[in-house]
C-alpha positions in Angstrom: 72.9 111.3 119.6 75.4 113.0 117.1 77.6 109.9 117.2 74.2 107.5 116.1 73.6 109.4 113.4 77.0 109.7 111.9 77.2 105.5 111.9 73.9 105.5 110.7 74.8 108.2 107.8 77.9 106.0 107.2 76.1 103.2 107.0 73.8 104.0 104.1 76.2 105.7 102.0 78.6 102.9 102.5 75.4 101.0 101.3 74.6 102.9 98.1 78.6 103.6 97.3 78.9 107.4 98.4 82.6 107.1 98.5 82.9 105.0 95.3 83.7 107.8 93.1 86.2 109.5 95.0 88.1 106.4 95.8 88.1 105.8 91.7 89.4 109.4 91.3 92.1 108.9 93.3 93.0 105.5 92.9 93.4 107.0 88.8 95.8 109.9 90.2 97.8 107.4 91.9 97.8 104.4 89.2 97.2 105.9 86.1 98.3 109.7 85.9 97.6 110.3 82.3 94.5 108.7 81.8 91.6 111.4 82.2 89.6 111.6 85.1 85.5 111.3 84.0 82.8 113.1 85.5 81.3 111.8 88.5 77.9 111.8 86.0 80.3 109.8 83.5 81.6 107.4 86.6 78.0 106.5 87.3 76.7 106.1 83.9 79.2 103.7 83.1 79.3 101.6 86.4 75.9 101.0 85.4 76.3 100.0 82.4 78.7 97.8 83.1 76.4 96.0 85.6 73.7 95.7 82.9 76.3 94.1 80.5 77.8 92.0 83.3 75.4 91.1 86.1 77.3 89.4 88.9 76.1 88.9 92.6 73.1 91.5 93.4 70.0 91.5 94.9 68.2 92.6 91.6 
């Protein structure tokens, strides 16, 4: 049981990009050391924003 709902909480935050943030953070560690890490509200704000200015493949 444990094991179906792991996948299944995988699964919808793969969906609605639960892990985007951190893998941004620490793809700027890694990359780009002295640029300044934003805010998770700031990393959000502007991803959408970006979508609005640039709308690409999406279901909306």
């Amino acid at each position: 049981m444990r094991d179906g709902t792991r996948t299944v909480a995988w699964w919808f935050g793969a969906i609605v990009g639960a892990q985007d943030y951190p893998r941004y953070v620490e793809h700027l560690r890694r990359t780009h050391p002295d640029r300044a890490i934003p805010t998770e509200r700031e990393y959000w704000r502007d991803r959408y924003a970006d979508a609005d200015r640039n709308p690409r493949q999406r279901c909306c």
